[in-house]
N, C-alpha and C positions, 0 to 999 in steps of 0.2 A: 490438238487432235493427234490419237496416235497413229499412225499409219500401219496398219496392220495388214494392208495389200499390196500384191506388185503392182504397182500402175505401169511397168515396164509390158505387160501384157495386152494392155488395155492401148496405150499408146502406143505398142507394133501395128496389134489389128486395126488400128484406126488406120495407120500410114499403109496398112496392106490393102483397105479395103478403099481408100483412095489414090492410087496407084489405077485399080479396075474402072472407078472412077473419072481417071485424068484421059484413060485413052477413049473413053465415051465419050468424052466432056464434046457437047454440040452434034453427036451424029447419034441421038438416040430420038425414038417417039413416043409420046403419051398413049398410054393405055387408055388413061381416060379422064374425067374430070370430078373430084368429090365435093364439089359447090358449083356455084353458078358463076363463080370468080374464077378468070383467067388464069390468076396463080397457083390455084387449088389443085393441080394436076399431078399425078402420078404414072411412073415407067415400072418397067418390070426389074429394074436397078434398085429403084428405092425398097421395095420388097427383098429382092437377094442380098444386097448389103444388110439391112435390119436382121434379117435369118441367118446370114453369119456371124454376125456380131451377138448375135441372141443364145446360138451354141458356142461360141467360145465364151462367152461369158459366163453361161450356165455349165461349162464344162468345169470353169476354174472357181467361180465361187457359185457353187449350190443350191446357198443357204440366200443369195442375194435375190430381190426379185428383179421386175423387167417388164419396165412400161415402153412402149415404142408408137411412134405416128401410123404407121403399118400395121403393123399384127397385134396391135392393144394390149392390153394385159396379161402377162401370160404369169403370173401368180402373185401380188400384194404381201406383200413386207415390211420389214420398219425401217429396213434396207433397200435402195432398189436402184436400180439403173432406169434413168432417164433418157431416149436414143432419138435423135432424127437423123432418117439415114442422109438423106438429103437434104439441107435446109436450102430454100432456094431453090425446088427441080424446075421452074419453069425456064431462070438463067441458065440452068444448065441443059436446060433441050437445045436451047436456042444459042448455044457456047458462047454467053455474057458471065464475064466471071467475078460471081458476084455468090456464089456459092461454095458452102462446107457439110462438114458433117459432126456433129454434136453429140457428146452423151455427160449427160450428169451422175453423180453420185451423191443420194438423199438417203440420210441417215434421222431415222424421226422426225420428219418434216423437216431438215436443215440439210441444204445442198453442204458437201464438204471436200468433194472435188469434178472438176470438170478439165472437160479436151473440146476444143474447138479447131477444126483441121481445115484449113483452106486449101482444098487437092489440086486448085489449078497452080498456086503461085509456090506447093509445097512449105507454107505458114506454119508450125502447131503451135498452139496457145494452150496453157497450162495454167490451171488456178489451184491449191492447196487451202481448205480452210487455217486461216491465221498463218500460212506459208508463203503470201507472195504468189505474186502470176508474172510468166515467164513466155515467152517469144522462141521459141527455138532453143532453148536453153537459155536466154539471156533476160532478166529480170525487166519487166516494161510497166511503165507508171502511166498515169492520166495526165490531162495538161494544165497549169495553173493557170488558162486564161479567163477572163471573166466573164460574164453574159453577151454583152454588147460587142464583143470579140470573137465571140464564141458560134459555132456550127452547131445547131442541135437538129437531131435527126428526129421527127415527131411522127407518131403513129395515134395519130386521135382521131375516132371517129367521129364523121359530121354530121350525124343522123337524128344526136340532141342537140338543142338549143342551148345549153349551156356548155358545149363543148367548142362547140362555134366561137363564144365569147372569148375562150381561153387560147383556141388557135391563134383566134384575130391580136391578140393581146401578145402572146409571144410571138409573134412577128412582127412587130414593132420594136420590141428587145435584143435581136440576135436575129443572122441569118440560119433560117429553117428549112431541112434539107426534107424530101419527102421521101420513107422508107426505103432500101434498098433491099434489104436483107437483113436477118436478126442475125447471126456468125458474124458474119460478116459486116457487120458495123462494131458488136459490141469487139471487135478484134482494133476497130478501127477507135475508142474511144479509148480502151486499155491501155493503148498505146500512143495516146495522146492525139494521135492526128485530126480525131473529130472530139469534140466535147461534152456531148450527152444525149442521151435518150428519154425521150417521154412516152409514155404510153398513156392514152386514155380511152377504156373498152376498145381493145383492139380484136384485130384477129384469130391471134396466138393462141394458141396452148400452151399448158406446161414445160413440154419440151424444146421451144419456141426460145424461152428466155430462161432457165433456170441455170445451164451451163453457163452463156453470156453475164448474168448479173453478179454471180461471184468471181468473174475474173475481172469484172469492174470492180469490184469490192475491195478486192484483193490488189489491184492493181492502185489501191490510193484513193478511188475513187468511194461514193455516197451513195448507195442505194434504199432508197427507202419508198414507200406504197406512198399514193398522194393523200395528206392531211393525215398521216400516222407518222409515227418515230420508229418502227420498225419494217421488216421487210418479210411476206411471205410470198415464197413463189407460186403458190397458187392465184394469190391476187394479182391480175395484171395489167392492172393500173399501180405504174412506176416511177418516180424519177433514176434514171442512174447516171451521175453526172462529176466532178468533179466538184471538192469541197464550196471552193468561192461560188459559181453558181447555183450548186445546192441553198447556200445561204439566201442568196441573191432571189431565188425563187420561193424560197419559204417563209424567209423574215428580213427580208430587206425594203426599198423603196417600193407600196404596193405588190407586195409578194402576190403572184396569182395564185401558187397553194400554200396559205399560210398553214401551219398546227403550232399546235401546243409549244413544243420545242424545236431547235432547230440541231440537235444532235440523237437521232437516231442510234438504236440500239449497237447496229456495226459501226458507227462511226469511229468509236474507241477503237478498232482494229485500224479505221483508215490512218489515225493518227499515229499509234503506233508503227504504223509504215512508214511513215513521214517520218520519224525517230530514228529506226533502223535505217533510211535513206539518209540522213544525215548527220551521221552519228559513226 
């Protein structure tokens, strides 16, 4: 990929706009609720962050558009920024730190870079397509352990019967962590500390996971849609996990989601990570 933008830009206003962020962090209140779900709440934070970060964006690249969790669409592109200003505002009403803030970069439907800002612990997390994803500047991989070893953090909803099956199923395989947050785990999977993520029909939107799944990507890790060999961020039903698990779950002993192959279209980049890691 060529990089033909300053991401030095993009990564100031992130660290600017959590900064406003950290000194709120726990003494702010919900404006209101946009579902019937506890977590679905919005402040009048998450609007002014998205509106800053919407005119500097728009000041610096023009030509880029700009879908946000707040102010929705504000023009379609084959370019576009991806933004949640808050992922996580209900942790952060309640000053549980367990929240960031997210913006993707989709170039013709392919995320090709992302920031994911942890404002309490002051974390950035940086993915480059085919460049590696990075921790503060310092290069960070997924963990080599294997299912039965392994933390998976699942976001499955239980409302079908056949998701049921596949919960009950992967909890007999590995300790299964119940959502915490989308930044903030895929920060924690990149970096090896947790092992992977499942989604099935969750809650999310696009900008929920599109940042998070290419820094898993890029970080070594396997992301692929369940029962296909590629990954689109609009479908979000996901594995993103580390290679040996990904195995483990697709074509190993009673795979719960088997497919076709078990090498997905990015996976040639995970491996070439693995290369350049030791090499």
């Amino acid at each position: 990929m060529k990089r033909d933008l300053d991401y030095s830009i993009i990564i100031e206003s992130t660290q600017q706009v959590g900064e406003m962020l950290y000194r709120n962090f726990g003494n702010v209140y919900s404006l209101g609720s946009k579902s019937d779900s506890a977590t679905d709440v919005v402040t009048h934070l998450d609007v002014q962050v998205e509106q800053f970060l919407l005119d500097i964006l728009k000041k610096a690249y023009p030509d880029i558009g700009f879908i946000g969790e707040e102010l929705g669409e504000k023009r379609f592109a084959k370019k576009l920024w991806l933004v949640d200003p808050i992922d996580g505002t209900s942790h952060f009403i309640r000053g549980i730190p367990f929240c960031t803030t997210m913006i993707a970069l989709v170039d013709e439907g392919e995320v090709i870079f992302s920031i994911i800002y942890d404002f309490v612990r002051k974390d950035l997390y940086t993915a480059h397509k085919n460049a590696g994803a990075q921790l503060n500047g310092v290069p960070i991989h997924v963990s080599n352990r294997s299912l039965k070893e392994a933390y998976i953090s699942a976001e499955i909803s239980l409302n079908h019967s056949k998701n049921i099956k596949s919960f009950l199923s992967l909890n007999q395989r590995c300790k299964m962590l119940n959502t915490i947050n989308c930044g903030f785990e895929f920060g924690l999977i990149a970096s090896g500390k947790i092992d992977g993520r499942i989604c099935i029909d969750p809650f999310g939107k696009d900008w929920d996971y599109a940042a998070g799944t290419l820094l898993v990507s890029e970080a070594g890790g396997v992301v692929a849609n369940i029962r296909k060999q590629s990954y689109d961020y609009h479908d979000h039903n996901f594995l993103a996990t580390n290679k040996i698990i990904y195995d483990e779950l697709t074509s190993g002993h009673a795979p719960l989601f088997p497919c076709n192959s078990t090498v997905p279209t990015d996976l040639n980049h995970a491996l070439s990570y693995e290369y350049r890691k030791n090499h």
